[in-house]
Backbone as a printed PyTorch tensor [residue, N CA C, xyz], in Angstrom:
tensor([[[ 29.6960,  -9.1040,  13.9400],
         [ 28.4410,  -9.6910,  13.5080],
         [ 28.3490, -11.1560,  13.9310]],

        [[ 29.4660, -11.5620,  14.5670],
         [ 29.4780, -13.3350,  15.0520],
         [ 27.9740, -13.1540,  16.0500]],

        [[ 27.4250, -14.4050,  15.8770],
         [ 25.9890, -14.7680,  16.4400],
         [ 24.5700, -14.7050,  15.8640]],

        [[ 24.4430, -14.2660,  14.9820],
         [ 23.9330, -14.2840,  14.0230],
         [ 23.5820, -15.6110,  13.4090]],

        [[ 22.6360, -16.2770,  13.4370],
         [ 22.4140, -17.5260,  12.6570],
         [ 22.3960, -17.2430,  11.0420]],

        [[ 23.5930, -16.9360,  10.1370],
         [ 23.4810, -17.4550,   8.9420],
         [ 21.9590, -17.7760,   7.8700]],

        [[ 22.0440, -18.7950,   8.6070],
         [ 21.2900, -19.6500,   7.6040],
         [ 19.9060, -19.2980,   7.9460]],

        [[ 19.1040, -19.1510,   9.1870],
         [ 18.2850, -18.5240,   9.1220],
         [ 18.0370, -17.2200,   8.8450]],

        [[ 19.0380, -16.5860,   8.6850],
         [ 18.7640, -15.2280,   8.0600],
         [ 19.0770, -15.2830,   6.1280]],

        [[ 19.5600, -16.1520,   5.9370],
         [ 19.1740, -16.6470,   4.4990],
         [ 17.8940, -17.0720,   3.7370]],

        [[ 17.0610, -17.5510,   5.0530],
         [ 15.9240, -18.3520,   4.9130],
         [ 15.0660, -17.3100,   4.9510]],

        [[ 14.9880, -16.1470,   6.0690],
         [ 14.3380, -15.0940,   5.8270],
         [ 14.3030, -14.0210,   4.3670]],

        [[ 15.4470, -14.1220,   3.8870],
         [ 15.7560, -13.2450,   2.8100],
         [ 15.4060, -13.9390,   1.0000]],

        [[ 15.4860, -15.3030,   1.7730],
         [ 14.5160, -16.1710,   0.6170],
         [ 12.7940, -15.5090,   0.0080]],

        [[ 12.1120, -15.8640,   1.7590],
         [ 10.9650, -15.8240,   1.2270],
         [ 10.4370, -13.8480,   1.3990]],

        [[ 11.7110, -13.3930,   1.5540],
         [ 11.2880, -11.9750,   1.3390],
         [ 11.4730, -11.6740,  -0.4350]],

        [[ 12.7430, -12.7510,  -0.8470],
         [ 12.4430, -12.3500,  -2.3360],
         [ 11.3190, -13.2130,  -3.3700]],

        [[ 11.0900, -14.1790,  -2.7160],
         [  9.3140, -14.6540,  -3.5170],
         [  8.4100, -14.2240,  -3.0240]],

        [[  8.2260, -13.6250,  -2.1490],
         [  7.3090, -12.6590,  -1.3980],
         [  7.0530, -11.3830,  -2.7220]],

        [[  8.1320, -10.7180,  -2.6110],
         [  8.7040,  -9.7020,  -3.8950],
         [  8.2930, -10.0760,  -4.9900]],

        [[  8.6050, -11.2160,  -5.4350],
         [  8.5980, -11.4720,  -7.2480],
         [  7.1190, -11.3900,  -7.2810]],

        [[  6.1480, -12.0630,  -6.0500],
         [  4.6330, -12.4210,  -6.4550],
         [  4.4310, -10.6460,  -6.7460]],

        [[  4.5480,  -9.6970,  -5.8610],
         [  4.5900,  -8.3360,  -5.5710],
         [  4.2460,  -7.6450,  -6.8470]],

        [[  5.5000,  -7.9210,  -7.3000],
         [  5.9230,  -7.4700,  -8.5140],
         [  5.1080,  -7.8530,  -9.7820]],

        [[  5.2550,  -9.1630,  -9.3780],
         [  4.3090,  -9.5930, -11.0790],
         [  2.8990,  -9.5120, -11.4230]],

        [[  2.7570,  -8.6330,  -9.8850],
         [  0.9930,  -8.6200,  -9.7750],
         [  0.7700,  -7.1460, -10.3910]],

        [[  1.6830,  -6.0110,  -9.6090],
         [  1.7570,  -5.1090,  -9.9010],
         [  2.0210,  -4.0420, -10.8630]],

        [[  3.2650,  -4.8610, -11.5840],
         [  3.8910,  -4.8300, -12.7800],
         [  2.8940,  -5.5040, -13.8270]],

        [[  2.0420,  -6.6900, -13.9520],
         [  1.6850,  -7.1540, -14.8850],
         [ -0.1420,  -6.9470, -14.9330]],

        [[ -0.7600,  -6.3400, -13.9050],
         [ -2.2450,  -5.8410, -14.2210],
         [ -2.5850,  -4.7050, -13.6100]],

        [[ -3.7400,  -3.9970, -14.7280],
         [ -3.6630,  -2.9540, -14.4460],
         [ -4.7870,  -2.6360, -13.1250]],

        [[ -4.7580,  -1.6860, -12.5230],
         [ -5.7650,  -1.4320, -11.0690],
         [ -7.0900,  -2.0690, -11.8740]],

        [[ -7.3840,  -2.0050, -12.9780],
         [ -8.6380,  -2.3060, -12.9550],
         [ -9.0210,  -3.4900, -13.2470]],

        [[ -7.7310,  -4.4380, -13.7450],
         [ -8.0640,  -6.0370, -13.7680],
         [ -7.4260,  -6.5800, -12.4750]],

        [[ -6.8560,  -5.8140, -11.4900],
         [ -6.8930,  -6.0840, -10.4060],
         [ -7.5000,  -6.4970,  -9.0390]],

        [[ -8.5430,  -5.0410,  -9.9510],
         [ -9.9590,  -5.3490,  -9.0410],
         [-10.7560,  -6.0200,  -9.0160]],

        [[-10.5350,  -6.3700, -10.2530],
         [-11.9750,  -7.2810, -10.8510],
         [-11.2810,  -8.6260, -10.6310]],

        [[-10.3700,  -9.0700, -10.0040],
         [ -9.6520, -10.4860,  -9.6210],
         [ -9.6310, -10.4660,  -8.0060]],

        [[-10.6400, -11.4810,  -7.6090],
         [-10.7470, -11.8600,  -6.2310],
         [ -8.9380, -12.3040,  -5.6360]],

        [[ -8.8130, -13.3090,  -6.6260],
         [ -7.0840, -14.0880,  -6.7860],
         [ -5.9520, -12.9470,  -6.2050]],

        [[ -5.8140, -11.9830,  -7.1640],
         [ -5.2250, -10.9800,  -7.3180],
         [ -4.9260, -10.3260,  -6.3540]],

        [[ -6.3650,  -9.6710,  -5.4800],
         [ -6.1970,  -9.0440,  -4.4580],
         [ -5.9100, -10.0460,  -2.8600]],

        [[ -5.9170, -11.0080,  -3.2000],
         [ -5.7750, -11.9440,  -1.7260],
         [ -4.3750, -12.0500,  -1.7240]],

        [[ -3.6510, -12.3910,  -3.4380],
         [ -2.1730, -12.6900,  -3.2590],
         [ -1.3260, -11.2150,  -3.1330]],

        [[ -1.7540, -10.5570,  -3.5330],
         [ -1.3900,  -9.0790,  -2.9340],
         [ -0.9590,  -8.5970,  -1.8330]],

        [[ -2.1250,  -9.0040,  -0.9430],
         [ -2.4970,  -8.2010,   0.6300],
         [ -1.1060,  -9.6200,   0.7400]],

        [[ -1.3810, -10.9240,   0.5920],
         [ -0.4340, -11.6860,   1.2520],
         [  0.4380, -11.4410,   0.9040]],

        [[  1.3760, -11.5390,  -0.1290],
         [  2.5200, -11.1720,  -0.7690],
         [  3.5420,  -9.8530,  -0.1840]],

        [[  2.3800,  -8.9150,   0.0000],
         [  2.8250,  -7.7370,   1.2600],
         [  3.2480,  -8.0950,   2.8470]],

        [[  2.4190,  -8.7310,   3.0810],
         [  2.4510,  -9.1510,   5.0100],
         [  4.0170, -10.1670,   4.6140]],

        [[  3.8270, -10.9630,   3.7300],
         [  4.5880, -11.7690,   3.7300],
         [  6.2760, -11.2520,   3.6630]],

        [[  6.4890, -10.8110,   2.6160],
         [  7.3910,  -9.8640,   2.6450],
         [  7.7910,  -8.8920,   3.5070]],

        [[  7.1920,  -8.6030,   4.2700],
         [  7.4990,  -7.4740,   5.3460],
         [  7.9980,  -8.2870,   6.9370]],

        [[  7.4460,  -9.2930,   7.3180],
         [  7.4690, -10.5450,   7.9820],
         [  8.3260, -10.7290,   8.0640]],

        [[  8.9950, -11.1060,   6.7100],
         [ 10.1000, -11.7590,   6.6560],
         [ 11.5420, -10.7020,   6.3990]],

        [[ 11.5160,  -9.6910,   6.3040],
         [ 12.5230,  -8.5220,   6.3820],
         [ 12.4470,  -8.3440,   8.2380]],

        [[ 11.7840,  -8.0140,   8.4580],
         [ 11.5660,  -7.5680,   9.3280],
         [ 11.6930,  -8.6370,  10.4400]],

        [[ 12.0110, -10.1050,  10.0480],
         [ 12.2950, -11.3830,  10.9290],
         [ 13.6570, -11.0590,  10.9550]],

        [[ 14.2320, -11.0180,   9.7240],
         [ 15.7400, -10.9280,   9.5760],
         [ 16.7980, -10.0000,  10.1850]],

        [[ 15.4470,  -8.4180,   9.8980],
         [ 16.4630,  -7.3150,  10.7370],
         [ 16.4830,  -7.6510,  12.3060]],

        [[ 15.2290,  -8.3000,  13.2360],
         [ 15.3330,  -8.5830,  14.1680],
         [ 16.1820,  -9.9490,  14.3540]],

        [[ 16.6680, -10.6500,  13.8170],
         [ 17.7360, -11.4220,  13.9610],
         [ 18.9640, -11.1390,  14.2910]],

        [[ 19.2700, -10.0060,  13.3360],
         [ 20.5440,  -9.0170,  13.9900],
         [ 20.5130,  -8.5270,  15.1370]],

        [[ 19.3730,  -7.6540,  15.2100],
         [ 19.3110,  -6.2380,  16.7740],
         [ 19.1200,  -7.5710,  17.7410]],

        [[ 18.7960,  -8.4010,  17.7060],
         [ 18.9050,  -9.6200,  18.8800],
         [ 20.5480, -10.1900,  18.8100]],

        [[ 20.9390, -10.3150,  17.8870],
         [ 22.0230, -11.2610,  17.9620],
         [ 23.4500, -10.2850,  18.5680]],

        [[ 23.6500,  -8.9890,  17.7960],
         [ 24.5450,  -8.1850,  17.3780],
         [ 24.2200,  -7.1450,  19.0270]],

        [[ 23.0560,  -5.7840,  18.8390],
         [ 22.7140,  -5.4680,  19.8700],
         [ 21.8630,  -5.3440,  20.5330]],

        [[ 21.6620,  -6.6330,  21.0160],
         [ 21.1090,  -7.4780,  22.4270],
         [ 19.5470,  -6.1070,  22.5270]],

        [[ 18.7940,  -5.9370,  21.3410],
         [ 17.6130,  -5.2380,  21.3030],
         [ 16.5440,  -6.0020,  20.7230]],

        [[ 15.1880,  -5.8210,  21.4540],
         [ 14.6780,  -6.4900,  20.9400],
         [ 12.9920,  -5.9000,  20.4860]],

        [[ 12.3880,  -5.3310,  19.7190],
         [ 11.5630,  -4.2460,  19.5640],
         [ 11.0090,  -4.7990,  19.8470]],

        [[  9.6260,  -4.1000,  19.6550],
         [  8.0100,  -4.7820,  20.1670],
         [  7.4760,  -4.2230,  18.8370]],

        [[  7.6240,  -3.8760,  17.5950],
         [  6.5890,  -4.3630,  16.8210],
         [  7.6180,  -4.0660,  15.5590]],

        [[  6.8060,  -4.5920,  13.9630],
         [  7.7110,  -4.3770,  12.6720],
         [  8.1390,  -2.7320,  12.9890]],

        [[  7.1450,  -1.9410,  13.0970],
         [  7.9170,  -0.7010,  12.3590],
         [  8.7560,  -0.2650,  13.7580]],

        [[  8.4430,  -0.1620,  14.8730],
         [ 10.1860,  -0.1470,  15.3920],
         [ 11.3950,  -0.5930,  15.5620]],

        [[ 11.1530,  -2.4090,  14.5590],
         [ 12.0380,  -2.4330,  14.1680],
         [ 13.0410,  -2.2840,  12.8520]],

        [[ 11.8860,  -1.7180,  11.6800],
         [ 12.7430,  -1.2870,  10.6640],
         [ 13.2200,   0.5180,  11.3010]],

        [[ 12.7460,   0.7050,  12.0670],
         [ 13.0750,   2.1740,  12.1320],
         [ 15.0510,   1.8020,  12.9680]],

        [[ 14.5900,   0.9790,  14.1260],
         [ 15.8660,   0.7660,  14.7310],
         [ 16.6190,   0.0900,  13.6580]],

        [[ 16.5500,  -0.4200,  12.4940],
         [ 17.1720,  -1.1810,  12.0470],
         [ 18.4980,   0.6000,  10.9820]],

        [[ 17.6990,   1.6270,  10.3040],
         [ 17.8120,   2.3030,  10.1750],
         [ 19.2630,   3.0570,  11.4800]],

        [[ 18.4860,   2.8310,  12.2320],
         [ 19.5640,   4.1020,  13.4150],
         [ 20.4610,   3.1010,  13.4380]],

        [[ 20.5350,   1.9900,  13.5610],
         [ 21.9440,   0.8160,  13.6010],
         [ 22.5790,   0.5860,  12.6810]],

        [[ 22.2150,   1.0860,  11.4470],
         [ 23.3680,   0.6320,  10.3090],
         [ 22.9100,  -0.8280,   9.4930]],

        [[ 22.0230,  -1.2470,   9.7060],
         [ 21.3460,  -2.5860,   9.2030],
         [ 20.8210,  -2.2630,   7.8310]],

        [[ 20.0230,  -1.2450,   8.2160],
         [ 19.2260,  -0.3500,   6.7090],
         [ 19.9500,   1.0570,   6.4110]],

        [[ 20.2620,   1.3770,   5.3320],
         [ 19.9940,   3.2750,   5.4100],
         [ 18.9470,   3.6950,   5.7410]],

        [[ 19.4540,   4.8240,   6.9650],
         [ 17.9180,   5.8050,   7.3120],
         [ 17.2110,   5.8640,   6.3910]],

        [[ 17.1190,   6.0570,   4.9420],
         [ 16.3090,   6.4840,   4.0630],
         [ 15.3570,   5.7330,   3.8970]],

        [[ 16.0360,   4.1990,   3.7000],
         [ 15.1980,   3.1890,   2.8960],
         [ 14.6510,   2.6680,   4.3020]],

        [[ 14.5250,   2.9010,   5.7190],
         [ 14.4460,   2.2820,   6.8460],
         [ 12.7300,   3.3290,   6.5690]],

        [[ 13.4790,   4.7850,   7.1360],
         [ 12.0550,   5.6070,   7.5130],
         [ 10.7550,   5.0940,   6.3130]],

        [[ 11.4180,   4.9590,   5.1060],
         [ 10.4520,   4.4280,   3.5640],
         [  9.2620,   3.3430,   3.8310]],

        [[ 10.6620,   2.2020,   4.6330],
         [  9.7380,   0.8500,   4.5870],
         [  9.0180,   0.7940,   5.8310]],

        [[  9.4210,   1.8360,   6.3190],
         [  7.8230,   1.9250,   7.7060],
         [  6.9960,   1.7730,   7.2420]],

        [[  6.3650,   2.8050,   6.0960],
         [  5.0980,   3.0500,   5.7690],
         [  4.7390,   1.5490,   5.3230]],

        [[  5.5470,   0.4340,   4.9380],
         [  5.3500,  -0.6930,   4.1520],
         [  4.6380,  -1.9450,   5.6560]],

        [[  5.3690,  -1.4180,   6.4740],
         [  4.9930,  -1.7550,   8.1600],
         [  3.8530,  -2.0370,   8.1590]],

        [[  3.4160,  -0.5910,   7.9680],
         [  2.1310,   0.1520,   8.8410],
         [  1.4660,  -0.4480,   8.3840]],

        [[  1.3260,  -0.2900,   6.2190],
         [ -0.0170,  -1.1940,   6.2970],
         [  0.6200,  -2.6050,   5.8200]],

        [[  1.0920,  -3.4700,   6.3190],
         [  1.3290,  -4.9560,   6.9360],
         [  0.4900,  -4.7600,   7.9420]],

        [[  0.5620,  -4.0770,   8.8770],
         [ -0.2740,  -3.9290,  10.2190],
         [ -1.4770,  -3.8840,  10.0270]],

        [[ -1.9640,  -2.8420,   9.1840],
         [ -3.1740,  -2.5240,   8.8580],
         [ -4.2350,  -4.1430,   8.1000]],

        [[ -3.4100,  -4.3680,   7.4420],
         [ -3.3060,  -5.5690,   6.9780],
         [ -4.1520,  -6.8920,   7.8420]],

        [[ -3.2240,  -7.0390,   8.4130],
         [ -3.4700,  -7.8430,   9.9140],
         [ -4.0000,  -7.5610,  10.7110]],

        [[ -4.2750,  -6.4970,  11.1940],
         [ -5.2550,  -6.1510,  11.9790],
         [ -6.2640,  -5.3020,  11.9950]],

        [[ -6.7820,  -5.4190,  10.6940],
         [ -8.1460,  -4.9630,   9.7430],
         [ -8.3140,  -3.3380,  10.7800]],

        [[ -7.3160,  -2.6430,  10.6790],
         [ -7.6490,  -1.2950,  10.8120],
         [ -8.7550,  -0.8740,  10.5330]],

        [[ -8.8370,  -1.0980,   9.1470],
         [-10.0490,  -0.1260,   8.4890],
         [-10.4670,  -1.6490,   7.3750]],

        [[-11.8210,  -1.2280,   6.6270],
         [-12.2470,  -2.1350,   5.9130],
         [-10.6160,  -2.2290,   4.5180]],

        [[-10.4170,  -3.4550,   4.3110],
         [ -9.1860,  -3.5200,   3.4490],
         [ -9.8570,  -2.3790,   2.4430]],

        [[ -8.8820,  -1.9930,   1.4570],
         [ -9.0940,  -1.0320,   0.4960],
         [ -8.0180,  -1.7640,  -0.0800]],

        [[ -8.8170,  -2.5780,  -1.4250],
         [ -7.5920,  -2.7390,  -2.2550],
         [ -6.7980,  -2.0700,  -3.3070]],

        [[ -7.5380,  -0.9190,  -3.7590],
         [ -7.3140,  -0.0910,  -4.1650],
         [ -6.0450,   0.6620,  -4.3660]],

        [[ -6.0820,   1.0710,  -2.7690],
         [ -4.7730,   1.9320,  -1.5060],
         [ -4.0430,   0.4840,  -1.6250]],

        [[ -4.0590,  -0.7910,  -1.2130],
         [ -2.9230,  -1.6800,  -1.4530],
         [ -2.1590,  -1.6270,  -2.4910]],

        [[ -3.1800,  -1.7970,  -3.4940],
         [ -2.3840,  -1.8580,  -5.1940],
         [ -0.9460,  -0.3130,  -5.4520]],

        [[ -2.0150,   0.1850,  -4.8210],
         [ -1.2900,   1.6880,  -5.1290],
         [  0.1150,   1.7120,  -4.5730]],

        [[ -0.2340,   1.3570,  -2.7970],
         [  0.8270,   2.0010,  -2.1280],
         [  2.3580,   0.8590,  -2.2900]],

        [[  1.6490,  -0.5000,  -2.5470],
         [  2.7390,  -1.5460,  -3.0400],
         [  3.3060,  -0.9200,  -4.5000]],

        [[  2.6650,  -0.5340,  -5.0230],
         [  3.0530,   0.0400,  -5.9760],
         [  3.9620,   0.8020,  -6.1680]],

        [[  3.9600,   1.6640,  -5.3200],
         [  4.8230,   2.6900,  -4.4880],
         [  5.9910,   2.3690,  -3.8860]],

        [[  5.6660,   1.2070,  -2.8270],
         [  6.8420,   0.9720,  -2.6390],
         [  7.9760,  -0.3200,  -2.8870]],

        [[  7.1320,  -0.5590,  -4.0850],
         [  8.4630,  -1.6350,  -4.5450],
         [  9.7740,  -1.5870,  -4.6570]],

        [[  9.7320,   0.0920,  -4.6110],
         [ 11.3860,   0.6970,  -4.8640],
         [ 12.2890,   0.7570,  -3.5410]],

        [[ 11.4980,   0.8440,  -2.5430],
         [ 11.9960,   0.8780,  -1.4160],
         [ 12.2390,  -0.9700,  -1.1990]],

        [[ 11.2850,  -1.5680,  -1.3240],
         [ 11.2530,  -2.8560,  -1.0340],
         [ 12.4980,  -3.7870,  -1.6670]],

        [[ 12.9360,  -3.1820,  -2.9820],
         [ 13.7700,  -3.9920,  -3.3740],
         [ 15.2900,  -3.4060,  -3.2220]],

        [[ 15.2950,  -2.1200,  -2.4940],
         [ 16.8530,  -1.3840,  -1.7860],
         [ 16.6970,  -2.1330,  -0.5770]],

        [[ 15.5330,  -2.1420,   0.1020],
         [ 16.2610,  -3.4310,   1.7110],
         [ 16.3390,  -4.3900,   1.2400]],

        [[ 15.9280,  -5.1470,   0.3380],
         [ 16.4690,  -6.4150,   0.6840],
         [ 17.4910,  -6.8270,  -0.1390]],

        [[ 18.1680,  -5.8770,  -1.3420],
         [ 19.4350,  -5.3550,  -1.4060],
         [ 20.3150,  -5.1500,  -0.3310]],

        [[ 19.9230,  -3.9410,   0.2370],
         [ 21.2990,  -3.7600,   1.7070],
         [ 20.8870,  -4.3500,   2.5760]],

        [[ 19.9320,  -5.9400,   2.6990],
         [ 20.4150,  -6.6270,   3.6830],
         [ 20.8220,  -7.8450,   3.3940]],

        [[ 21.0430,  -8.3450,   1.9920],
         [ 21.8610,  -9.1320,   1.2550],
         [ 23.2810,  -8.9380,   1.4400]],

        [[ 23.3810,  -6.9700,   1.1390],
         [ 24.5260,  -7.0690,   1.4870],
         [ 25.3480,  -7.1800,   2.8110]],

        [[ 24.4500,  -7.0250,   3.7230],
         [ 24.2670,  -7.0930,   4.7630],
         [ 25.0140,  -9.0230,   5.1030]],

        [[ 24.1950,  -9.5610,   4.7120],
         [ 24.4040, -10.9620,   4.5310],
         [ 25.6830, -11.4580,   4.1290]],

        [[ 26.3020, -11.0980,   2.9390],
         [ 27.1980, -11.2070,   2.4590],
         [ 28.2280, -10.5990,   3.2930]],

        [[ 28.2620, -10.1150,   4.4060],
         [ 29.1520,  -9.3590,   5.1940],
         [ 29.4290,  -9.7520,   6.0560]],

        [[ 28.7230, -10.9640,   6.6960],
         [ 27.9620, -11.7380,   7.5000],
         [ 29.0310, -13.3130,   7.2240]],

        [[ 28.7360, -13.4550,   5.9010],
         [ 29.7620, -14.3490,   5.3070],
         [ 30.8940, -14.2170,   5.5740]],

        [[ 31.5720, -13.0030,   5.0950],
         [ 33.1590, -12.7650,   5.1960],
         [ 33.9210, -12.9000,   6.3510]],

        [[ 32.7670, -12.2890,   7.2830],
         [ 33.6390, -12.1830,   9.0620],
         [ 33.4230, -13.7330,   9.5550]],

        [[ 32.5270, -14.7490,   8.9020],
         [ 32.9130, -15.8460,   9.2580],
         [ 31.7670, -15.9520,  10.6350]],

        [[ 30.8220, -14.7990,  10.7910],
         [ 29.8760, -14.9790,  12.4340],
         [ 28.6580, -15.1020,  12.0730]]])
């Protein structure tokens, strides 16, 4: 794992976990329907998502660049490669695609936003969201030991 910048992959895993907490406390603390009815709510949402995904997805490409010399062309091939390399478990890799997609969707106004489908599907996948950036903490911490 020597080459790897450390500290910027600390920095990524920072604002993937305040990325998370906003996630969480939006999701966890109102219900879809005072959700909706909060302009606030739904802006820190959609961001809180892109943001978080950004920044996982900065970090796993920090590795497949540093480690093997890969370099994807968009988030979800690289949580998927991150998966086939041992970075993520397949499980929680194929999961946080879908978390990708709409980041993507997100950003590049696929369809008219639906905050609705945001609330929901963040909703959904907070569980996945908080196993990567678990196994890439631990990931991190592994990172530490070998000293690269």
């Amino acid at each position: 794992m020597n080459g790897v910048d450390k500290r910027q992959y600390e920095a990524f895993l920072r604002e993937a976990r305040e990325a998370l907490g906003v996630a969480e406390r939006i999701v966890g603390g109102m219900s879809l329907e005072d959700f909706m009815r909060s302009p606030e709510a739904r802006f820190a949402l959609r961001y809180a998502l892109i943001l978080f995904v950004e920044s996982v997805v900065d970090a796993i490409v920090l590795v497949l660049e540093s480690v093997y010399g890969v370099a994807p062309e968009s988030y979800r091939e690289a949580v998927l490669l991150a998966g086939e390399k041992g970075i993520l478990s397949y499980s929680t890799a194929s999961e946080l695609a879908r978390l990708a997609s709409l980041r993507n969707m997100l950003v590049h106004r696929y369809w008219r936003v639906d905050d609705e489908r945001v609330y929901r599907e963040t909703s959904k996948g907070l569980g996945v969201a908080r196993r990567a950036l678990e196994e890439l903490e631990r990931l991190g911490e592994a990172l530490e030991g070998r000293g690269g």
